[in-house]
C-alpha positions in Angstrom: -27.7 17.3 24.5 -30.8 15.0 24.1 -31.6 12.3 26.2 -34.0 9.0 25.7 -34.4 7.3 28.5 -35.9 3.9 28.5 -38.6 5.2 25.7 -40.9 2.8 24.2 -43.2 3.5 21.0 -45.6 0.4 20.8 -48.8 0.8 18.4 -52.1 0.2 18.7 -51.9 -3.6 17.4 -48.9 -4.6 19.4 -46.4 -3.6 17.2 -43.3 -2.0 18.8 -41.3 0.5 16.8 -38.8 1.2 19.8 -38.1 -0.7 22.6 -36.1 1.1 26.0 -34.4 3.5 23.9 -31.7 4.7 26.0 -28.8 7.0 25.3 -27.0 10.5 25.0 -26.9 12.5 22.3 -23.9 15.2 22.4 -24.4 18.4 21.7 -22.8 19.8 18.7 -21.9 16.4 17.0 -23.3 14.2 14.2 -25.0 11.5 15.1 -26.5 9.3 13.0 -29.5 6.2 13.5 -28.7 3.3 10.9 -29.9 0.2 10.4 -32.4 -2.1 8.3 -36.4 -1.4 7.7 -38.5 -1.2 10.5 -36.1 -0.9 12.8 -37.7 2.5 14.3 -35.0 5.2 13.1 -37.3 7.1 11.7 -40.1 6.7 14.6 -36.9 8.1 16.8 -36.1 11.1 15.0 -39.7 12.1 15.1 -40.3 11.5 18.7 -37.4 14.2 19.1 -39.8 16.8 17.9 -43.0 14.9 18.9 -44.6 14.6 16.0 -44.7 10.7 17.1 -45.3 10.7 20.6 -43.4 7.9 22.8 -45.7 5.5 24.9 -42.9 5.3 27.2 -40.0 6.9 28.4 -38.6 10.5 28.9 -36.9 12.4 26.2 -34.7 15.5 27.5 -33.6 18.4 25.3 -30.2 19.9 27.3 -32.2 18.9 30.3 -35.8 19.9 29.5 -38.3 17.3 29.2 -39.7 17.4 25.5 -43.3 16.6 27.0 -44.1 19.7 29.0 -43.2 21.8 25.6 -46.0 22.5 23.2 -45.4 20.6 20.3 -45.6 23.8 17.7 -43.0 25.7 19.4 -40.6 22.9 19.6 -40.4 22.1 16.5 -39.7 25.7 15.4 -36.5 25.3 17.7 -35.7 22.4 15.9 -34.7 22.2 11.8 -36.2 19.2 10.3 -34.8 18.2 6.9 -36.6 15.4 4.8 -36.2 13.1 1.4 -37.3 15.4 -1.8 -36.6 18.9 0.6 -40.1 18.8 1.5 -40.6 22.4 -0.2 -43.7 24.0 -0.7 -44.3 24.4 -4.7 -46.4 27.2 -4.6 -43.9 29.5 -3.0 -40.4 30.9 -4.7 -37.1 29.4 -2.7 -36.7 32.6 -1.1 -40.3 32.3 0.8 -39.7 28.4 1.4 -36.2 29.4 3.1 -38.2 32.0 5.3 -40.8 29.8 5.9 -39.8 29.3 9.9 -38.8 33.0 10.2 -42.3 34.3 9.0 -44.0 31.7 11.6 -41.5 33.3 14.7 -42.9 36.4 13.1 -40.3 37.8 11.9 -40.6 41.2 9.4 -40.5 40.4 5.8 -37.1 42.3 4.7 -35.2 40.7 8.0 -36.9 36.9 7.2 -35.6 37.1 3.0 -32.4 38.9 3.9 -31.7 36.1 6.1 -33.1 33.3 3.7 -30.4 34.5 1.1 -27.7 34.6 3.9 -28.1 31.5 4.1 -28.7 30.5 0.0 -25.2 31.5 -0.3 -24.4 29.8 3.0 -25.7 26.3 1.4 -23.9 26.9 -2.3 -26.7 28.1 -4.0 -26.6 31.2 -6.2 -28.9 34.6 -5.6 -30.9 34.1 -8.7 -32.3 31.1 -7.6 -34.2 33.3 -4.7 -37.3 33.6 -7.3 -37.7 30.1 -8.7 -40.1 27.6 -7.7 -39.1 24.2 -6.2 -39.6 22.5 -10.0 -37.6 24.7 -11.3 -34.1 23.2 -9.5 -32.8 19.7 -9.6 -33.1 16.9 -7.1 -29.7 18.6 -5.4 -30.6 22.1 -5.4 -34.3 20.9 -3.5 -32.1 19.4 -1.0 -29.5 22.4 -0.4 -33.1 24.6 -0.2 -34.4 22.6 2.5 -31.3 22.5 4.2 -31.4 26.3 4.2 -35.0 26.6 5.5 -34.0 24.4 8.5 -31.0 26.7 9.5 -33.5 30.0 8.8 -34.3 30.5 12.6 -30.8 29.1 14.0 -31.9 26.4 15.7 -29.5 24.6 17.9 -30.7 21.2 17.0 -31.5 20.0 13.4 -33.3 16.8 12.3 -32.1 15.0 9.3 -34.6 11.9 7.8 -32.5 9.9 4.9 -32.1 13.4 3.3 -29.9 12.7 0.7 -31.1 9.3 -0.6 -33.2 10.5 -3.5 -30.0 11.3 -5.6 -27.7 10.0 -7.3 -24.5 9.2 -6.2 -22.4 12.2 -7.1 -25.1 14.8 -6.2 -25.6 12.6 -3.0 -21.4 12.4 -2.2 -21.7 16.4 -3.1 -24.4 17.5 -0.2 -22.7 15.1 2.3 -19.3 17.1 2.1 -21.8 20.4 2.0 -23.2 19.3 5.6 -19.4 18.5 6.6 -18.6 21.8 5.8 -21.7 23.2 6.9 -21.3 21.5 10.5 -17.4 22.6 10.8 -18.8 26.3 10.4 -21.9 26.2 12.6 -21.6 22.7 15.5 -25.3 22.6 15.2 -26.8 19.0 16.8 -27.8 16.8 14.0 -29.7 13.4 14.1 -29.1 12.0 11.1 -31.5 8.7 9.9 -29.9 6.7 6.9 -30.3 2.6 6.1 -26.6 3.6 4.1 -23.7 2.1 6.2 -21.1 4.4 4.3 -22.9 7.2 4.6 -23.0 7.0 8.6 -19.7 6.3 8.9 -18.5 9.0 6.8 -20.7 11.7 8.2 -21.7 10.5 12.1 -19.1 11.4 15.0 -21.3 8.7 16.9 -23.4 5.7 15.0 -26.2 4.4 16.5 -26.8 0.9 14.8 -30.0 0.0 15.4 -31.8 -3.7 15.3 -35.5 -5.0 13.9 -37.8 -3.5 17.0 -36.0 -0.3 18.4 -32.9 -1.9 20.1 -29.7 -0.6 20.5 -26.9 -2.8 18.6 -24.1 -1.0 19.0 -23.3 3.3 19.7 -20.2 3.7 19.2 -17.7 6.3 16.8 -17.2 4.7 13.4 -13.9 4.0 14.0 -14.2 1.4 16.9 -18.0 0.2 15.1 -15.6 -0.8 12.0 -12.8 -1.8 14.1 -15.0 -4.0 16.7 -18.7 -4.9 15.8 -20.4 -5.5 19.0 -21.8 -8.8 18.4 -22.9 -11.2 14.5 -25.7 -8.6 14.0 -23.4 -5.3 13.6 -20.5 -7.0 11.9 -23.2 -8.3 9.4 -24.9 -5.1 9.1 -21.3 -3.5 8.7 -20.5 -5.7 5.5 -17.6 -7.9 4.7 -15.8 -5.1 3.2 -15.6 -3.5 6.6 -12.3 -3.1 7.1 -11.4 -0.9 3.9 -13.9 1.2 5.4 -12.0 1.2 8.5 -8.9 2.2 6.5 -10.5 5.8 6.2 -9.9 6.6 9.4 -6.3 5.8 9.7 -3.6 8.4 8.7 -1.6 8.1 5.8 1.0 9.9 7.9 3.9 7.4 8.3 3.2 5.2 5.6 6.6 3.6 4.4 7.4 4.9 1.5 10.0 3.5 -1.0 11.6 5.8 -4.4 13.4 3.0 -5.7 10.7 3.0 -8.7 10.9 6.6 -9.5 12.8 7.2 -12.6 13.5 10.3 -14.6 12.0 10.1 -18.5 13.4 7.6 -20.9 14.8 5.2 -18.3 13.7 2.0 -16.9 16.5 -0.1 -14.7 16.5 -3.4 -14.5 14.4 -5.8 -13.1 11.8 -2.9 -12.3 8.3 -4.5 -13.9 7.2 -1.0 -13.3 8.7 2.0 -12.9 6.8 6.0 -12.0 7.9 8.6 -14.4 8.6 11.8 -12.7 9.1 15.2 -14.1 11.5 18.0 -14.2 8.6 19.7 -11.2 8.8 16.1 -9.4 5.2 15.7 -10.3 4.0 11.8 -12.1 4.6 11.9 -15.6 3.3 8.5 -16.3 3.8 4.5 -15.2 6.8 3.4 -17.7 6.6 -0.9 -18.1 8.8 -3.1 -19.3 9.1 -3.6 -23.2 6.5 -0.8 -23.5 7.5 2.6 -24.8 4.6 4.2 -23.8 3.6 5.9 -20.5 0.5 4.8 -19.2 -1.6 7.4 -17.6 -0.8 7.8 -13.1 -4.7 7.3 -12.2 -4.9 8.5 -8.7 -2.4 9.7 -6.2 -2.8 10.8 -2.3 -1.5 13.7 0.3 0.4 11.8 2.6 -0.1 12.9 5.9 -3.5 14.6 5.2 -5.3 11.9 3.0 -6.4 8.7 4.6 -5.0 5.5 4.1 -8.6 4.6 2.1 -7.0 7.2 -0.5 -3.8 5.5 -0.4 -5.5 2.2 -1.0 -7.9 4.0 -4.1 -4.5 5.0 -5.4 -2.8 1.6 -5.5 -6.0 0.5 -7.2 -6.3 2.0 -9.4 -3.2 3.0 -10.9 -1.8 0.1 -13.5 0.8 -0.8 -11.1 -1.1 -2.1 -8.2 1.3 0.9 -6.5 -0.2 3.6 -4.6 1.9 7.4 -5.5 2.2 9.7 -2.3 2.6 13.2 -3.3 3.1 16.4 -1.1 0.9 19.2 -1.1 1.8 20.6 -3.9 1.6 17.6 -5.9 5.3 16.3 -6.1 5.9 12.7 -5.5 7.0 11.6 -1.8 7.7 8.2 -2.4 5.7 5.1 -3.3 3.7 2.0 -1.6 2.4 -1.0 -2.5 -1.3 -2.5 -1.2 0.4 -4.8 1.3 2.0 -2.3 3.0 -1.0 -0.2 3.3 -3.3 -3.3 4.7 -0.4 -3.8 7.1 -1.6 -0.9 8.9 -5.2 -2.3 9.6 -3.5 -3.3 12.8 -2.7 -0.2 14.5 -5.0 1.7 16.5 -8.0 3.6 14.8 -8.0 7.2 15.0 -10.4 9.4 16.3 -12.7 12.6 15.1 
């Protein structure tokens, strides 16, 4: 767990970067600092490791007071991930990876064997173990210096807008990496972004933070979405806030209606649109009215283990405005429409 209690940063000219910072971070969760420009997320996440020092205040790491460590040897306790991986260009991946290890003075064979442990760990490939940094893509950087700051095992990992040099489906790729990553190995991870979607979809707690250091709202993204603290958060959150909320409500018990599935070549009356199942009970294609040709079923979702954000994506973007539920094995359940689905905003949110 780490602890701020009441911690100020205020600059030379007056400028305050953090004002009382007080909370708890658990240990073994995500949690993640958003908010707009200059409102001292990043100033935070380096006073963790002290390479800002705080002009006030105590920070506690599972009880220890940060201050009375020398700075050095915390931060080779702690993993510190950054924009662009941070990698050193003169060394290969495998000697960037075993960067930490080499520092904790670790043999050579034991430091490399465990730097490709872990290339595998992040998704990379062995061969990769001799290139240089400007020899991979923006992605592959980023999955690097992920690796080098799991190399020593550290129980707490630092993570400064690390995705936010890509683009969007590299980006979407490394977040469900560090999902995976964190299911597998609980580290604690503070996690800085200015990207509402991304804190919500990665942070078991979300620290929304104002202009000058002050707390907003800490909360799980389920109850930030589902009740902004005051104008500020709700703002921040957007006015599409609650389809973001519908991520974290089941799809399990949806009502779902088959009155609009219809076996090839059929189309009862009165049906403006009709699902076209298959002999295997999978969608064949949405059948209209007057139209003899199927048009394409865009997107279904698992019922029960897909959110109701996938059932709305479905409804979407299918031609029908109707979203198709399907079972695991991809065999239609039964069908809803958009109403039904925003129906739901009502009940309570679930949580991680």
């Amino acid at each position: 767990m780490i602890t701020f209690s009441e911690v100020t940063k205020r600059y030379p000219d007056g400028t305050v970067a953090v004002d009382e910072l007080s909370l708890e971070i658990p240990a073994g969760k995500i949690t993640v600092f958003v908010g707009p420009s200059g409102c001292g997320k990043t100033t935070t996440l380096r006073m963790i490791n002290r390479m800002v020092e705080p002009s006030s205040g105590t920070i506690r790491l599972d009880g220890e007071n940060i201050s009375a460590s020398d700075p050095p040897t915390l931060r080779r306790r702690i993993g510190y991930v950054i924009q662009h991986g941070g990698l050193f260009p003169h060394r290969t991946v495998v000697d960037n990876v075993a960067t930490v290890p080499y520092l904790l003075g670790w043999d050579r064979r034991k430091a490399r064997r465990r730097a490709m442990e872990l290339l595998d760990l992040v998704g990379l490939p062995a061969s990769f173990a001799k290139r240089y940094p400007y020899q991979l893509s923006g992605g592959q950087q980023q999955r690097v210096g992920v690796a080098r700051a799991l190399a020593a095992d550290p129980p707490v990992m630092l993570m400064d807008e690390p995705f936010s040099a890509v683009d969007p489906v590299v980006r979407k790729s490394l977040q469900e990496e560090l999902v995976r990553l964190q299911a597998e190995l609980h580290k604690t991870i503070v996690f800085v972004t200015h990207d509402i979607d991304e804190a919500v979809r990665l942070g078991d707690q979300v620290c929304v933070l104002k202009v000058g250091g002050r707390i907003g709202q800490y909360d799980t993204p389920a109850n930030l979405l589902a009740a902004p603290a005051d104008d500020f958060v709700a703002q921040f959150l957007g006015e599409d806030r609650g389809v973001r909320r519908l991520a974290f409500l089941s799809s399990d018990g949806l009502p779902l209606t088959t009155d609009r599935l219809v076996a090839a070549g059929t189309m009862p009356a009165g049906l403006e649109w009709a699902l076209v199942v298959d002999a295997d009970g999978r969608p064949a294609g949405w059948a209209t009215a007057g139209d003899p040709d199927l048009r394409p079923c865009a997107r279904t979702f698992t019922v029960g283990v897909d959110s109701l954000r996938s059932a709305l994506d479905s409804a979407i973007l299918n031609p029908s405005g109707i979203a198709v539920g399907v079972d695991a094995d991809g065999r239609v359940v039964g069908l809803a429409d958009q109403a039904e689905i925003t129906l739901r905003l009502r009940m309570p949110v679930a949580t991680r």
